[in-house]
N, CA, C and O atoms as a GROMACS GRO file, in nm:
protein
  152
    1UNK      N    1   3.416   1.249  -0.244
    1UNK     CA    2   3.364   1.183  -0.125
    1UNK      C    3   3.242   1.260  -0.072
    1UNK      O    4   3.250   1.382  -0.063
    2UNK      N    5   3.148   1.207  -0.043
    2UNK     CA    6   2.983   1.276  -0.001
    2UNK      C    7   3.041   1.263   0.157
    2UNK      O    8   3.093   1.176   0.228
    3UNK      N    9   2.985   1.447   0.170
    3UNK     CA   10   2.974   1.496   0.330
    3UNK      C   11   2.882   1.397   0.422
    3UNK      O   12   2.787   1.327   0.387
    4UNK      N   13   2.945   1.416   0.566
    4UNK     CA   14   2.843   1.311   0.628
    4UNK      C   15   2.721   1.356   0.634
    4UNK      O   16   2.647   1.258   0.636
    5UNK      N   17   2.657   1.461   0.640
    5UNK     CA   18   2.517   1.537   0.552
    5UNK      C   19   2.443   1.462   0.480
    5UNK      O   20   2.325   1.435   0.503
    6UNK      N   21   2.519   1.416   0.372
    6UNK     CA   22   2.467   1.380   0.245
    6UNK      C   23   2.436   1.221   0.294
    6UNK      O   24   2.322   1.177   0.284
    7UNK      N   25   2.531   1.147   0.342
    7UNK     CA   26   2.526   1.017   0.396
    7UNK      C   27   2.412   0.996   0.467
    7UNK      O   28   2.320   0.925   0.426
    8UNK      N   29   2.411   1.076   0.613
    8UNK     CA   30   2.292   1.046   0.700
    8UNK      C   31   2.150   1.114   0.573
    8UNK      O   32   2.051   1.043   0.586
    9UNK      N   33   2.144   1.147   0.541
    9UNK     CA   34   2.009   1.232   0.414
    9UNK      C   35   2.004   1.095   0.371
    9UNK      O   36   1.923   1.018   0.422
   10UNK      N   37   2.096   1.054   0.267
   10UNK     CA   38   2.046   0.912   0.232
   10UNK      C   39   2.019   0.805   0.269
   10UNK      O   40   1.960   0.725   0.197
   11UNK      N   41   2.062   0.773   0.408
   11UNK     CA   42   2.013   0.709   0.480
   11UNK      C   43   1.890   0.670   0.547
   11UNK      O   44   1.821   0.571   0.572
   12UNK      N   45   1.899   0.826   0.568
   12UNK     CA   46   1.691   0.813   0.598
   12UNK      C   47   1.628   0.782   0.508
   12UNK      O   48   1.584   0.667   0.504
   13UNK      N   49   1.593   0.893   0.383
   13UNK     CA   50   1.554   0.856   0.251
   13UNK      C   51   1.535   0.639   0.263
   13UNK      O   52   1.435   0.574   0.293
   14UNK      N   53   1.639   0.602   0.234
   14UNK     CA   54   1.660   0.528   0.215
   14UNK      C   55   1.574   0.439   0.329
   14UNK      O   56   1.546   0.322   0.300
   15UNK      N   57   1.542   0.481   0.424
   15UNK     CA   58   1.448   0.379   0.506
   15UNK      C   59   1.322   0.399   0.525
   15UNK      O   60   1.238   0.321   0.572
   16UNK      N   61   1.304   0.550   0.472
   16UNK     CA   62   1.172   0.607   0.418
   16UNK      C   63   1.139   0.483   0.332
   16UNK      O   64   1.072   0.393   0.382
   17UNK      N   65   1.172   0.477   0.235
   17UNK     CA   66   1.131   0.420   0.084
   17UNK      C   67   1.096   0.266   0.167
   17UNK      O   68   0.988   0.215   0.137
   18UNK      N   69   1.172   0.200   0.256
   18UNK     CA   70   1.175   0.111   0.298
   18UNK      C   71   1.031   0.083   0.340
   18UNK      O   72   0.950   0.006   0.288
   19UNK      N   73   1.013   0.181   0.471
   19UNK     CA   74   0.875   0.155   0.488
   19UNK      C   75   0.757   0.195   0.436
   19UNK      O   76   0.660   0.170   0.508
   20UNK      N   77   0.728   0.266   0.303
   20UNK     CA   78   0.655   0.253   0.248
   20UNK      C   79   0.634   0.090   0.140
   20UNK      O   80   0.539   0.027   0.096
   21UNK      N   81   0.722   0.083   0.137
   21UNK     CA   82   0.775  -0.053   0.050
   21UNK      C   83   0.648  -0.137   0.160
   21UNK      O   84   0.531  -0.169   0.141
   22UNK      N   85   0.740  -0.150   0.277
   22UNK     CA   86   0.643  -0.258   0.407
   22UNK      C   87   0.526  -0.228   0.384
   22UNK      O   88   0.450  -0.312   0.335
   23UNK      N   89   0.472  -0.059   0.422
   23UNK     CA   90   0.316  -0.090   0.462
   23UNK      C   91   0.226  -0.100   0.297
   23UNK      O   92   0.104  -0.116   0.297
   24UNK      N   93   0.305  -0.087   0.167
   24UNK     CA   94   0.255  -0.123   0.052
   24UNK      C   95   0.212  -0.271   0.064
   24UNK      O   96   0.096  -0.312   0.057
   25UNK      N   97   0.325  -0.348   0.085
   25UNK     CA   98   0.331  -0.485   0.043
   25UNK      C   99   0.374  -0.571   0.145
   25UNK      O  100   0.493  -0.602   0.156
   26UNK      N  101   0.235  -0.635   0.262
   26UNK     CA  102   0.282  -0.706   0.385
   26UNK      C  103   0.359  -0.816   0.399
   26UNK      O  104   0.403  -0.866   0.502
   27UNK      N  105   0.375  -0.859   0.260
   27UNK     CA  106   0.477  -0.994   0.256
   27UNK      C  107   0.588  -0.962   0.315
   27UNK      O  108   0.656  -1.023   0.397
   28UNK      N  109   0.605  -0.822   0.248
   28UNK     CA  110   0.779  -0.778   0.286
   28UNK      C  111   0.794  -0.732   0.456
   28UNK      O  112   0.879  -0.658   0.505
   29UNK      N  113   0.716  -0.781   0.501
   29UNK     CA  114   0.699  -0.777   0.633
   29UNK      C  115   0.790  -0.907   0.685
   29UNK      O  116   0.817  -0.920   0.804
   30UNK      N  117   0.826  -0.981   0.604
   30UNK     CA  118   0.876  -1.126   0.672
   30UNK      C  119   1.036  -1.054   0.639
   30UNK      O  120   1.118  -1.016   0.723
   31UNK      N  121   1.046  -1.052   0.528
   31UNK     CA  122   1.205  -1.031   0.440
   31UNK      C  123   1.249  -0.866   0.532
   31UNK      O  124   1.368  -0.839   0.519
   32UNK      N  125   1.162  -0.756   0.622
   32UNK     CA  126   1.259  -0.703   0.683
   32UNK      C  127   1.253  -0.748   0.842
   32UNK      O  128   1.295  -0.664   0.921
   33UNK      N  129   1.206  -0.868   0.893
   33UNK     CA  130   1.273  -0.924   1.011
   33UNK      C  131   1.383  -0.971   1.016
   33UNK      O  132   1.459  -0.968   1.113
   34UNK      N  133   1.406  -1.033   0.881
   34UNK     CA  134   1.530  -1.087   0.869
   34UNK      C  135   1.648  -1.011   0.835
   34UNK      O  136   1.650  -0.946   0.731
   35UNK      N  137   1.733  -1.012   0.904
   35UNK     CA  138   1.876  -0.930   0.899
   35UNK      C  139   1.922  -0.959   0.764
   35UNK      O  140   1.928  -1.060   0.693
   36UNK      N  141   1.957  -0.810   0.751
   36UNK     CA  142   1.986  -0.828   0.586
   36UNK      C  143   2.165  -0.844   0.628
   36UNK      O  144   2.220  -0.830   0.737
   37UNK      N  145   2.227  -0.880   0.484
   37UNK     CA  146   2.363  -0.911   0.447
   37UNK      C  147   2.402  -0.813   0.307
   37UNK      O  148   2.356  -0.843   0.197
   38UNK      N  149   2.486  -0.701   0.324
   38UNK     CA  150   2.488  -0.670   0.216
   38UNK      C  151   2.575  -0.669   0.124
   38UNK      O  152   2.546  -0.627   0.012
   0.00000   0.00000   0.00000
């Protein structure tokens, strides 16, 4: 089981990547208004 450390770390990471993703590619500007379902 990953420490909550490791959890919140990937989490950010994980929204890091996100917004480089956005300010790469402005389309994806529509697809993160919309509430994701996972």
């Amino acid at each position: 089981m990953a420490s909550r450390f490791e959890i919140e770390t990937t989490k950010i990471v994980k929204e890091e990547e996100e917004v480089n993703e956005y300010e790469e590619c402005p389309i994806k500007q529509v697809e993160l208004t919309v509430p994701k379902t996972d």
